[in-house]
TORROLO-667508 format. One line per 8 residues: their letters; for each residue x, y, z of N, C-alpha, C. Coordinates in nm, 2 decimals, decimal comma. Atoms other than C-alpha are relative to their C-alpha. Example, Ala and Ser with C-alpha at 12.3 -4.5 7.8 and 13.67 -1.06 7.14 Angstrom:
2
as> 0,09/-0,12/0,00/1,23/-0,45/0,78/0,09/0,12/0,00 | -0,09/-0,11/0,00/1,37/-0,11/0,71/-0,08/0,11/0,08 $
END
This chain:
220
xxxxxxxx> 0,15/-0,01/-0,01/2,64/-2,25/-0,86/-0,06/-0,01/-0,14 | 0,03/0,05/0,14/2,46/-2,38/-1,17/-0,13/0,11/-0,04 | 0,10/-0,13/0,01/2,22/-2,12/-1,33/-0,16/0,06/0,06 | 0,13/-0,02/-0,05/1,88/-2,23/-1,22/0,02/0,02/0,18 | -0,01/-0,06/-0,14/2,03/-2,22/-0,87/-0,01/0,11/0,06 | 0,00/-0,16/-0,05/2,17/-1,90/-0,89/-0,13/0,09/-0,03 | 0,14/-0,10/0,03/1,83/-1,78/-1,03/-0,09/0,01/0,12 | 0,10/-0,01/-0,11/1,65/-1,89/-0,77/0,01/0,10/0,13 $
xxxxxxxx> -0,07/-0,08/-0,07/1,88/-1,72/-0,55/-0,02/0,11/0,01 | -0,01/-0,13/0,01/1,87/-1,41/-0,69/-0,19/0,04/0,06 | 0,08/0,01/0,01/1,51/-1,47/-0,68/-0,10/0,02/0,12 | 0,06/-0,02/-0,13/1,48/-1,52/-0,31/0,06/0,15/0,06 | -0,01/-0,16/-0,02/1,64/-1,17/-0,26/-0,06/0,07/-0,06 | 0,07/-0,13/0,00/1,42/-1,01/-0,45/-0,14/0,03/0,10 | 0,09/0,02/-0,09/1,16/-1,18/-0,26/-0,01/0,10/0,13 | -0,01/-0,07/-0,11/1,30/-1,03/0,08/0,02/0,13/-0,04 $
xxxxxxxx> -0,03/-0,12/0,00/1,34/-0,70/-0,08/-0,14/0,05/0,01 | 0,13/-0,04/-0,05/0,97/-0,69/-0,12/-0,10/0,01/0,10 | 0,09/0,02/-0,14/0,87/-0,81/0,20/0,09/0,18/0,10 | -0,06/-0,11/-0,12/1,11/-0,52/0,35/-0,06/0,11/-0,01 | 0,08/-0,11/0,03/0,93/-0,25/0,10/-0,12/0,03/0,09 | 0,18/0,02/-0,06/0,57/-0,38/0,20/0,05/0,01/0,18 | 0,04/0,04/-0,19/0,70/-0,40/0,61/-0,01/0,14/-0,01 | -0,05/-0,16/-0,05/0,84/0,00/0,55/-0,15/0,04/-0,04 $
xxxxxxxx> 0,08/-0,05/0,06/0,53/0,08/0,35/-0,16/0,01/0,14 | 0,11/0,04/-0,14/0,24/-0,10/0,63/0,04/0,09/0,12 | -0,04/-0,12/-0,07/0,45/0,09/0,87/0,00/0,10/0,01 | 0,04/-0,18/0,01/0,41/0,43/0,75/-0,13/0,01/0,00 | 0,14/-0,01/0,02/0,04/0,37/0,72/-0,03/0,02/0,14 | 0,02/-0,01/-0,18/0,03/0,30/1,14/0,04/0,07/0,02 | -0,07/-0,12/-0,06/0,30/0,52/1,20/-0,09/0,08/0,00 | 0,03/-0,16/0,05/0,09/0,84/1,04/-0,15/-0,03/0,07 $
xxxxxxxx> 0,08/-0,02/-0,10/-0,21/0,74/1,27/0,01/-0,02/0,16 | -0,03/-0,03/-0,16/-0,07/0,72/1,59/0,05/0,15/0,01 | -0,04/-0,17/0,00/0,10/1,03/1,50/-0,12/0,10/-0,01 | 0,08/-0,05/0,01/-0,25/1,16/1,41/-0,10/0,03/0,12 | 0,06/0,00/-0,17/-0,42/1,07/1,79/0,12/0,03/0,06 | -0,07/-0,05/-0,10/-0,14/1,12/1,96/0,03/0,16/-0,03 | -0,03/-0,10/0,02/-0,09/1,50/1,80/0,17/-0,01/-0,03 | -0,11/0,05/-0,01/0,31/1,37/1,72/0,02/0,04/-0,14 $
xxxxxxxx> -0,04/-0,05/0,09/0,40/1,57/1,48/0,12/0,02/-0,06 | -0,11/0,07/0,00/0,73/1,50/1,47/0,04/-0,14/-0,04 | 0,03/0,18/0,05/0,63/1,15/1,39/-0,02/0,02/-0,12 | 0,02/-0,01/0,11/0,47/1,29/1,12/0,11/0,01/-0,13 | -0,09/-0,02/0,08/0,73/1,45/0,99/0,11/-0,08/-0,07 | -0,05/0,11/0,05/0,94/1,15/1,00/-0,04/-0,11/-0,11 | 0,08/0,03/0,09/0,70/0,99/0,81/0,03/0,05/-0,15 | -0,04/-0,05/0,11/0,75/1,24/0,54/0,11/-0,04/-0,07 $
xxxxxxxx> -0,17/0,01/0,03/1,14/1,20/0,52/0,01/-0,18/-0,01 | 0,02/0,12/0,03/1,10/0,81/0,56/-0,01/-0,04/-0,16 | 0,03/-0,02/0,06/0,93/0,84/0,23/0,12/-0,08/-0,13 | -0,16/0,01/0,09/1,29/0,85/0,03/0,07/-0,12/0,01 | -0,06/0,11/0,02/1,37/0,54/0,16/-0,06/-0,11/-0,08 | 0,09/0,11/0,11/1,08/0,33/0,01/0,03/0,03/-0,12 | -0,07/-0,03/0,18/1,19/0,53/-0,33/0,14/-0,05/-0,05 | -0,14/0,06/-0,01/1,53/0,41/-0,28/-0,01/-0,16/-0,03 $
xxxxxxxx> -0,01/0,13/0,01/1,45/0,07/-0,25/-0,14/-0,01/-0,09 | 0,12/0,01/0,10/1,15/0,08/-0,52/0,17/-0,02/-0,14 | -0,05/0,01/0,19/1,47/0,16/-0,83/0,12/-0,11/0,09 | -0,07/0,14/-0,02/1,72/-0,11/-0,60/-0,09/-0,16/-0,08 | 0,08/0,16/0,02/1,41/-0,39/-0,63/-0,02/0,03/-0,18 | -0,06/0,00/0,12/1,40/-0,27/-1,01/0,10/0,00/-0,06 | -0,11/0,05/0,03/1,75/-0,32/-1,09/-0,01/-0,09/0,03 | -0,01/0,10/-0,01/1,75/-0,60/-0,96/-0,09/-0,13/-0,11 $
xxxxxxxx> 0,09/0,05/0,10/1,43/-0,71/-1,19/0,05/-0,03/-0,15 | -0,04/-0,08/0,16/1,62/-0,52/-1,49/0,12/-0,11/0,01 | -0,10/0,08/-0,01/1,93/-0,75/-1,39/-0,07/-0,16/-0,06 | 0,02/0,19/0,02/1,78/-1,11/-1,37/-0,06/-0,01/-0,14 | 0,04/-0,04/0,16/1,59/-1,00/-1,73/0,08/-0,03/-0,03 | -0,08/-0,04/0,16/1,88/-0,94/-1,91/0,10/-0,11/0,05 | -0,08/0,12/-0,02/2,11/-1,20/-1,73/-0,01/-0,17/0,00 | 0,04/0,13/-0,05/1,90/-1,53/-1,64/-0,10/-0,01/-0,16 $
xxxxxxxx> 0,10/0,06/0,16/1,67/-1,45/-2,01/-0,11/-0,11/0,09 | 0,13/0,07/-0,01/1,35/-1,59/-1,82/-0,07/-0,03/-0,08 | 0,11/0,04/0,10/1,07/-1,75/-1,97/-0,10/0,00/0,09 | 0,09/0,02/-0,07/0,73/-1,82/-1,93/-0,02/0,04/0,16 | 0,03/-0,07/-0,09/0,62/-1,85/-1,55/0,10/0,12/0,08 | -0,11/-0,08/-0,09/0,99/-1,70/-1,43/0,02/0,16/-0,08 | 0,03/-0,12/0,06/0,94/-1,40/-1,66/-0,08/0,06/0,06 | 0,16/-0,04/0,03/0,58/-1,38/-1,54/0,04/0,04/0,16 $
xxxxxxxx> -0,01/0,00/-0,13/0,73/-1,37/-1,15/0,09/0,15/0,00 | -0,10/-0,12/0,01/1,01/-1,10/-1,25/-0,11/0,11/-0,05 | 0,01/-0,11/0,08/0,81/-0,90/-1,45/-0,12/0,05/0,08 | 0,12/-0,04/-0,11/0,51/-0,91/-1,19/0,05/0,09/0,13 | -0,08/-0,05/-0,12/0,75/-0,81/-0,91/0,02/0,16/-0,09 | 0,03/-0,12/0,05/0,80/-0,46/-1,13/-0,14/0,06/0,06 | 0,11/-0,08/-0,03/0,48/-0,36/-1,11/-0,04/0,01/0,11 | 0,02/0,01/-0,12/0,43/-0,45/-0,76/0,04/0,11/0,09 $
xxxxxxxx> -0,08/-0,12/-0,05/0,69/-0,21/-0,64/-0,08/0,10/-0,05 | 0,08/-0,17/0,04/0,52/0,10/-0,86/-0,11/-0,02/0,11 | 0,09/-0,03/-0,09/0,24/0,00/-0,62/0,00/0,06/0,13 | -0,10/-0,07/-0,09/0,44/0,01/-0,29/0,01/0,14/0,00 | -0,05/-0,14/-0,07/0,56/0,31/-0,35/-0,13/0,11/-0,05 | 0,13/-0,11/0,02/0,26/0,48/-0,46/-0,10/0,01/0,13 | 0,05/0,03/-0,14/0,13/0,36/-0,12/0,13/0,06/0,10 | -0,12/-0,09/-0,17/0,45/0,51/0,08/-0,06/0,13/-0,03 $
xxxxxxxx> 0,01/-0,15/0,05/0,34/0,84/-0,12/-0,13/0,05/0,05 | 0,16/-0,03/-0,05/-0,03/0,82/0,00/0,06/0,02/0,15 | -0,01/-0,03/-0,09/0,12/0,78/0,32/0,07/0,12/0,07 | -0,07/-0,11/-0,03/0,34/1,07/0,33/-0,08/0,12/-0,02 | 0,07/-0,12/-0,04/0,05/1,27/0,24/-0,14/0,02/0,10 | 0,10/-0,03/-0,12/-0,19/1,18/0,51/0,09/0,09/0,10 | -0,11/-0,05/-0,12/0,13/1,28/0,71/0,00/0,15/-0,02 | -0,05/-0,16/0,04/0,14/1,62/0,54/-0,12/0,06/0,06 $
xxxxxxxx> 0,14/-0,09/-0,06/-0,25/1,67/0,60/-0,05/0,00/0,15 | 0,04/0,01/-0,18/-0,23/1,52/0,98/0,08/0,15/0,06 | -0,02/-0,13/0,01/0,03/1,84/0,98/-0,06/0,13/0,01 | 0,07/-0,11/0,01/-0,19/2,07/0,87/-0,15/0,00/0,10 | 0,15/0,00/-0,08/-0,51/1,97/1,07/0,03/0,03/0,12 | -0,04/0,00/-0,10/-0,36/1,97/1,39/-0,12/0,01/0,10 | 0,12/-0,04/-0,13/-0,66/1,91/1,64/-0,07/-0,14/0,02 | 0,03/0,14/-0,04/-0,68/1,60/1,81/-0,15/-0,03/0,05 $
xxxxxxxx> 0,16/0,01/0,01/-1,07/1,63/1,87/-0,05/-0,07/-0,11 | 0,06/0,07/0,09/-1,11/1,56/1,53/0,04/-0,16/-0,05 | -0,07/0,11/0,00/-0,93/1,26/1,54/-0,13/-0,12/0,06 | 0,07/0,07/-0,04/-1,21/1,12/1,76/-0,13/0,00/-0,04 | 0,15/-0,03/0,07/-1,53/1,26/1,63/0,03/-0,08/-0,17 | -0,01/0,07/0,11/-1,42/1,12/1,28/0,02/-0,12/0,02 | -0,02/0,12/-0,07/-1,47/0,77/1,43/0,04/-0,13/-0,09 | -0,04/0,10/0,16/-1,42/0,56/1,06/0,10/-0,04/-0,03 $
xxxxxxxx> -0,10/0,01/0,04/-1,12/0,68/1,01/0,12/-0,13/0,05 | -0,10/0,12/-0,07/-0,92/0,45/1,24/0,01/-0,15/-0,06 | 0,01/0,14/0,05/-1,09/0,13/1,13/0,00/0,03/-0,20 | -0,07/0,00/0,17/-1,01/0,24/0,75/0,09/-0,04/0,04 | -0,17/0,09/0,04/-0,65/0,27/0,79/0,00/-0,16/0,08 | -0,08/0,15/-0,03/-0,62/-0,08/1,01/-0,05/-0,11/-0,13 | 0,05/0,09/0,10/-0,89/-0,25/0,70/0,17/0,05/-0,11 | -0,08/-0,05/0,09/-0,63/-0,07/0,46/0,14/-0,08/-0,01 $
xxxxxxxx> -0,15/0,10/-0,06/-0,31/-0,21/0,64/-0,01/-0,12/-0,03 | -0,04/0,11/0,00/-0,40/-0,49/0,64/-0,03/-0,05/-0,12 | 0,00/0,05/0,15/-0,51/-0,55/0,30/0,15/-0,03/-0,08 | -0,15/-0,01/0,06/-0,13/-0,42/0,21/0,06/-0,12/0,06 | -0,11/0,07/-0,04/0,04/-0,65/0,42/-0,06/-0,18/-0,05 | 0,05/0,15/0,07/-0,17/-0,96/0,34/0,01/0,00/-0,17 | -0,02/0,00/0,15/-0,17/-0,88/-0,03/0,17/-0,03/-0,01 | -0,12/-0,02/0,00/0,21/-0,85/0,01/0,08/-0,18/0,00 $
xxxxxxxx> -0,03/0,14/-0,06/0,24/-1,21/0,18/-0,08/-0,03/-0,11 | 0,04/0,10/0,06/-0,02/-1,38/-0,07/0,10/0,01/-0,16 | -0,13/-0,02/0,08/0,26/-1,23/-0,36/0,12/-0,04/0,01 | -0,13/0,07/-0,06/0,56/-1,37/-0,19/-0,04/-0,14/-0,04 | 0,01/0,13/-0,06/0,39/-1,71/-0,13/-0,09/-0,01/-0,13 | 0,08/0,01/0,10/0,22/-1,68/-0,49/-0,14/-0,10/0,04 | 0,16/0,06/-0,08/-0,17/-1,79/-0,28/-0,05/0,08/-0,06 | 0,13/-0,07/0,03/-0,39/-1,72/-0,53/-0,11/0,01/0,04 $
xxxxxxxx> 0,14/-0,02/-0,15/-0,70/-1,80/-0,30/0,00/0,09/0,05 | 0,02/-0,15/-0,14/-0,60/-1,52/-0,05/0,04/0,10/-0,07 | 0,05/-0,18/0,11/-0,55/-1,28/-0,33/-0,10/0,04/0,00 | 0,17/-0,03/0,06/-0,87/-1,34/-0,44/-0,06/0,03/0,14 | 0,05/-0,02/-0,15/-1,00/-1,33/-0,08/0,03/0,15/0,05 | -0,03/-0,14/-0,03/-0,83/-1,01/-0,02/-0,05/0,10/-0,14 | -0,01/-0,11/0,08/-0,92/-0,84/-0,32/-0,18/0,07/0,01 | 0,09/-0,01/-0,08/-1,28/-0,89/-0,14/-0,04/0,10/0,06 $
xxxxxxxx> 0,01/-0,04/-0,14/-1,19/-0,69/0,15/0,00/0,15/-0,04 | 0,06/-0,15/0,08/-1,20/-0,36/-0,10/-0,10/0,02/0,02 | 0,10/-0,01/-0,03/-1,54/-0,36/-0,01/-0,01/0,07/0,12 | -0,02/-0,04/-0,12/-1,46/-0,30/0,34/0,01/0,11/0,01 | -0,09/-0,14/0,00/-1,26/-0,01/0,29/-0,08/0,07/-0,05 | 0,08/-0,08/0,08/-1,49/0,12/0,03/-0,16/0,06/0,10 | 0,10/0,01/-0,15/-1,78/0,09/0,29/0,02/0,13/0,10 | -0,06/-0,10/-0,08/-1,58/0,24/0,55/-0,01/0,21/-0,05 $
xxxxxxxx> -0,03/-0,08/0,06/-1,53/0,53/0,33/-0,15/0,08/0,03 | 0,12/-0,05/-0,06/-1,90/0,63/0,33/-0,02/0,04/0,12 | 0,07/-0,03/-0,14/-1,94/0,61/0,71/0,11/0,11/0,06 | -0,05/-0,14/-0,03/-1,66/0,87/0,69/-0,04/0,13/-0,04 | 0,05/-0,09/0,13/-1,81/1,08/0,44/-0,12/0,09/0,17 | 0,11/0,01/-0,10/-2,10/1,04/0,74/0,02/0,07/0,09 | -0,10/-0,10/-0,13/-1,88/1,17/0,99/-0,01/0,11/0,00 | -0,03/-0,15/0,07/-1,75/1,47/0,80/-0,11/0,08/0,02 $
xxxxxxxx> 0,18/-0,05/0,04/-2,12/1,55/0,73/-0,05/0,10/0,18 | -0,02/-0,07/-0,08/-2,18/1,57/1,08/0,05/0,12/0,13 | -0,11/-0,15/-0,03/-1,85/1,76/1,20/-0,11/0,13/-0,03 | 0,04/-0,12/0,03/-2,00/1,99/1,00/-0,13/0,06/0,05 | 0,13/-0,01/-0,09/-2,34/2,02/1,15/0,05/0,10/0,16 | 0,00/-0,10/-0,08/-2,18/2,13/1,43/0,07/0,12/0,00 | 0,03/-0,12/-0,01/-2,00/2,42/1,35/0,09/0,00/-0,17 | -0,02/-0,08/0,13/-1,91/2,57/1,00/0,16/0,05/0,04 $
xxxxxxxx> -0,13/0,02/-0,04/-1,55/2,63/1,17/0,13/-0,09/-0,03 | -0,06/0,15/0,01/-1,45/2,28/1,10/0,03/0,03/-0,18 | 0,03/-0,02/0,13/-1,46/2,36/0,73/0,17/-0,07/-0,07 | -0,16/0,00/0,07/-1,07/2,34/0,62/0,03/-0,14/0,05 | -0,05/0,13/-0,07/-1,05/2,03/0,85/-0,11/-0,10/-0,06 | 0,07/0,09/0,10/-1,31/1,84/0,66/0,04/-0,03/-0,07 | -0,03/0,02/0,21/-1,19/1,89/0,34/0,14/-0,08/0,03 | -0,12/0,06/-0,01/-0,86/1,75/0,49/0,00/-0,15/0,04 $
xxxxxxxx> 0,01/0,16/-0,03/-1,03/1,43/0,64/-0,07/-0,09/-0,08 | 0,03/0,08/0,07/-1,21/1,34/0,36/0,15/-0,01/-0,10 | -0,12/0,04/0,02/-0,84/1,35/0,18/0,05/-0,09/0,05 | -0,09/0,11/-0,06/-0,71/1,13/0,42/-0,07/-0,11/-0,04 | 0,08/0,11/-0,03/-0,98/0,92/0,37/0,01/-0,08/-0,16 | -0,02/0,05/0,15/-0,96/0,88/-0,01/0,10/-0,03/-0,02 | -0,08/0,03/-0,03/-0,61/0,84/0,06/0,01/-0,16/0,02 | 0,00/0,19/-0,09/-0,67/0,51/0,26/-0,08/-0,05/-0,10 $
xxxxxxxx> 0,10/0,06/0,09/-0,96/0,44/-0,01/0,14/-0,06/-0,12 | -0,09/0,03/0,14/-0,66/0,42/-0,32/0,13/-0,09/0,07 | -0,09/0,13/-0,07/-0,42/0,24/-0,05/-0,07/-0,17/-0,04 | 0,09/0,17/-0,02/-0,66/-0,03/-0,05/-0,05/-0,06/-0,17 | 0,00/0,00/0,14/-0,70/0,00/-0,44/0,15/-0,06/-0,05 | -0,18/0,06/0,03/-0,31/-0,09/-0,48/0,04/-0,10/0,03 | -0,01/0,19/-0,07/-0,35/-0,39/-0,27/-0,07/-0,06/-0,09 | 0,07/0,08/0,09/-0,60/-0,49/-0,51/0,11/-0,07/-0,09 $
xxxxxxxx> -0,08/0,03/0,11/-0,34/-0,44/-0,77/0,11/-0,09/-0,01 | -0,10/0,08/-0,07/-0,07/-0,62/-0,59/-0,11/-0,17/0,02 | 0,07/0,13/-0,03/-0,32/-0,91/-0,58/-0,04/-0,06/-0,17 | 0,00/0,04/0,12/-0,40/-0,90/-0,95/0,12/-0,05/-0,06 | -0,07/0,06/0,06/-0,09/-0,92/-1,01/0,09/-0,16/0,04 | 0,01/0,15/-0,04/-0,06/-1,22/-0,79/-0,06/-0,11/-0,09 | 0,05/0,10/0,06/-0,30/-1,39/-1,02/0,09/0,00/-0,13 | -0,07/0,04/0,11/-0,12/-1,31/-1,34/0,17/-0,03/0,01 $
xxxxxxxx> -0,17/0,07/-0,03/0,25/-1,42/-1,20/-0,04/-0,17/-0,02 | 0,08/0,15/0,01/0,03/-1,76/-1,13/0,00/-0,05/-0,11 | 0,06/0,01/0,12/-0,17/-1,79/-1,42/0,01/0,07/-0,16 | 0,01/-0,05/0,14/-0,07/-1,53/-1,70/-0,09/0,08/-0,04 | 0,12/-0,07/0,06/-0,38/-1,36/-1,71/-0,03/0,10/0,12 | 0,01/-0,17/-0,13/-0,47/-0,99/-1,54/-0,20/0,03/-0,06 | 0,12/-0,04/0,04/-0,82/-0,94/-1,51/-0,10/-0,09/-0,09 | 0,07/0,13/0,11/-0,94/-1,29/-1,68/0,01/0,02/-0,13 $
xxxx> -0,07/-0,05/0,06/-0,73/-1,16/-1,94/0,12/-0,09/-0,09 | -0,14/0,07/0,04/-0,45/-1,40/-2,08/0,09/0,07/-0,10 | -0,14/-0,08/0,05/-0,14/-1,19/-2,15/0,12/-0,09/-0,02 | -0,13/0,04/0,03/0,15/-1,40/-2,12/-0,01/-0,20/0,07 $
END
């Protein structure tokens, strides 16, 4: 196998290592809301302990980065693809970690009422999800257009964020009771708000694996 071959090679397994991160990662995001309407707490918890795996495979998909560096000596764009994949993972897993703590605070809330009266929440996490998983795909498939397109859709989420704020507001209106469980669903909610912040980043860094430049920026 001649070098550029095997580069590529190694190259498309890191590929599939990312897409496996981003499926575990989008998954814990749904998972920890069904577990949240359904009262499935047990789910949750799984959730938690899941967790370990995305960290596991966050310092695999970095060795493997730290490998093809020091073995293949990239340059230019194939530097710019290795060294982008790094940073991408810290995202990932900073996003399994948000999700493991909506999972800790669906735990502590326990009261499937509020699940429905806080009516935002839902359509956050699916805008959120899906930002991760499309950001994830336009990185794979280096589509700078639908980075840029998705980095857009932060608006959404940001949006959303207010008409939960809106929610909360209400809850509270009706009874002064709810108090501990507000403060817990605006957490979740800023939660989903910095999910959707990480996809951003996972998109920027789409543009500078492309082009070299972060932020209209030229780094490399």
């Amino acid at each position: 196998m001649t070098t550029r071959v095997n580069y590529e090679h190694e190259l498309n397994l890191l590929n599939d290592d990312i897409k496996e991160m981003g499926r575990l990662v989008e998954n814990s995001i749904e998972q920890c809301f069904i577990a949240f309407e359904d009262q499935d707490f047990e789910k949750a918890e799984d959730i938690i302990k899941g967790d370990r795996t995305i960290n596991d495979l966050e310092r695999s998909i970095e060795a493997r980065c730290l490998s093809l560096i020091l073995r293949q000596q990239p340059v230019a764009g194939d530097l710019r693809v290795v060294s982008s994949a790094l940073k991408v993972v810290t995202d990932l897993e900073r996003i399994g970690d948000h999700a493991s703590d909506i999972a800790e605070l669906i735990l502590r809330i326990k009261g499937e009422h509020v699940y429905h009266v806080v009516r935002h929440i839902p359509s956050m996490a699916a805008a959120a999800r899906e930002m991760v998983r499309s950001s994830i795909e336009a990185f794979i498939k280096q589509d700078l257009d639908t980075a840029k397109e998705i980095e857009k859709q932060d608006d959404v989420v940001d949006e959303l964020f207010g008409k939960v704020k809106v929610d909360v507001v209400d809850l509270l209106k009706q009874s002064t009771e709810h108090i501990d469980q507000c403060i817990d669903l605006l957490m979740i909610a800023k939660y989903l708000e910095r999910i959707g912040d990480h996809a951003v980043n996972v998109c920027e860094w789409t543009e500078f694996s492309k082009t070299g430049a972060l932020k209209n920026v030229r780094i490399l």
